[in-house]
N, C-alpha and C positions, 0 to 999 in steps of 0.2 A: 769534179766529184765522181761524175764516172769512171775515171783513169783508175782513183784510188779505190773504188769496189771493185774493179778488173784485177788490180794487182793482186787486194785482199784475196779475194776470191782464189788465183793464180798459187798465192803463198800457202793456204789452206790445203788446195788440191795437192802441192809438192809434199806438202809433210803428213798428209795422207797417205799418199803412196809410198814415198819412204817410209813411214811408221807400218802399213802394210806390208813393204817389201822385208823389211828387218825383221820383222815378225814370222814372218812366213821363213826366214833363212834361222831361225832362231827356231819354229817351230820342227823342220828339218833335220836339225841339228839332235834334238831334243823329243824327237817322233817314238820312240820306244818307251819316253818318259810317258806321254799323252796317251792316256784312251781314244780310243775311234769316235766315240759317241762327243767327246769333250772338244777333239780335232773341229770336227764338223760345226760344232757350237760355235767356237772360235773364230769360224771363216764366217757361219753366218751373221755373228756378231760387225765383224768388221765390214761386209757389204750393207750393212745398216748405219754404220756411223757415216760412211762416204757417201750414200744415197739421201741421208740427214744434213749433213754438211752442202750437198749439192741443192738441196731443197732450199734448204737456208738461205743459202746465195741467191737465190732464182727470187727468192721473196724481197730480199734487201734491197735488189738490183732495180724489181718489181714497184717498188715501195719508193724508190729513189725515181726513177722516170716520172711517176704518176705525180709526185710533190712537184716536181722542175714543169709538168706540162701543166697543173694548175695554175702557178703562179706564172706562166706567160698567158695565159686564158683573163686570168685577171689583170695584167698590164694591157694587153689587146683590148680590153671591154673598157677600161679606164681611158686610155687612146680613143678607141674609136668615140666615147662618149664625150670625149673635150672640142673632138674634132666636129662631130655635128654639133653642139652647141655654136661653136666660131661658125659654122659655116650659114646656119638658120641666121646669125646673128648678121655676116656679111649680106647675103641675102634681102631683108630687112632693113638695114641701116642707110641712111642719106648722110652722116656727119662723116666728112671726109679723114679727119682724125683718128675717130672711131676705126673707124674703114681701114685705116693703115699700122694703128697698134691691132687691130686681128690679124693683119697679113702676117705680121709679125710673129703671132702666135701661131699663125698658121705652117710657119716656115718652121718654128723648133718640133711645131708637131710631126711634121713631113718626117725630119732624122727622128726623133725619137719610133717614128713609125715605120723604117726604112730597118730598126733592129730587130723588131720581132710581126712584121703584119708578114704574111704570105704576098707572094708573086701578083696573085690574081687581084687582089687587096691594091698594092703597089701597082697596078696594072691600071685598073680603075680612078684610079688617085690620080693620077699621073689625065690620065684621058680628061676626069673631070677638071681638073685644074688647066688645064691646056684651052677646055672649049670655054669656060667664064674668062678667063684674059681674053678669048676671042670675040664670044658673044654675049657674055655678061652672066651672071649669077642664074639668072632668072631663065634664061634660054637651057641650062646644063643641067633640066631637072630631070630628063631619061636617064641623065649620065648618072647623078645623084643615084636615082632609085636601083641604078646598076649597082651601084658603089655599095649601098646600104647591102642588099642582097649577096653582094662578096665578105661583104664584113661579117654577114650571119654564117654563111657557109665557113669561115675561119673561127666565129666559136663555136662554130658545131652545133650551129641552131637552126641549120637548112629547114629540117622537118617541122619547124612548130611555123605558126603563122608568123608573117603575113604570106601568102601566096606573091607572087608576082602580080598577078592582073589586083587585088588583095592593095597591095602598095602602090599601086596604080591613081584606086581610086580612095586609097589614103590621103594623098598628096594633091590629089584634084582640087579644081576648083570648088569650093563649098557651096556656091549657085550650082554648078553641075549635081550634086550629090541629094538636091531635093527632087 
């Protein structure tokens, strides 16, 4: 999509300038025809259509980034929201069934999440998942509240709550929190 606003863009700008250059070789030509005052109008006119046409562009192009990063924002939010369900759900679960159609789920989540999560996201992922094969579900909850915290900073929600120490005692024990 990008490519074909570049080129647009590119094909605009040529026939610009060729329609300004021909103009101006035609105005040249034809200079004794032209009043001075009319000259001038002429040129100022035509620095208006190109600096229009470039405005243009800049909006479309503008307009085209911001639709394409919405809609990864909302596949990210979607992702990461399937994946904490599965994961509260492994967590929680003793039916070993259970336990292995999530992994399951968990495994097409990982690719689907490997196209559009950032590094740091994939970084986290990767660490949590590595210490629950190690030390179980329930041991990998620093890792967890890391992971979450990476995932807000990918939708651009660092700023809103929760805090870190915040998510901390989110996820605490519920005896601890009276």
């Amino acid at each position: 999509m990008r490519a074909i606003f570049v080129i647009a863009f590119l094909a605009l700008l040529a026939a610009l300038t060729w329609a300004a250059i021909h103009s101006y070789h035609l105005l040249i030509q034809q200079v004794q025809v032209l009043p001075p005052d009319l000259w001038a109008t002429l040129l100022i006119v035509s620095f208006i259509a190109i600096a229009t046409a470039l405005i243009l562009a800049a909006a479309i192009r503008s307009n085209g980034r911001s639709c394409t990063f919405k809609e990864i924002i909302h596949r990210r939010l979607d992702l990461y929201e399937n994946f904490i369900v599965i994961w509260q759900s492994l967590k929680n679960l003793q039916d070993v069934d259970k336990i292995a159609t999530l992994h399951l789920q968990a495994d097409e989540l990982k690719s689907s999440m490997a196209l559009v999560a950032s590094a740091e996201v994939l970084r986290n992922l990767n660490r949590l998942l590595d210490q629950a094969a190690q030390e179980g579900p329930q041991a990998a909850q620093k890792t967890y509240e890391e992971l979450l915290l990476s995932m807000r900073r990918d939708l651009q929600l660092s700023t809103l709550y929760p805090l870190p120490s915040e998510l901390s005692k989110l996820f605490a024990n519920p005896q601890n929190n009276r």
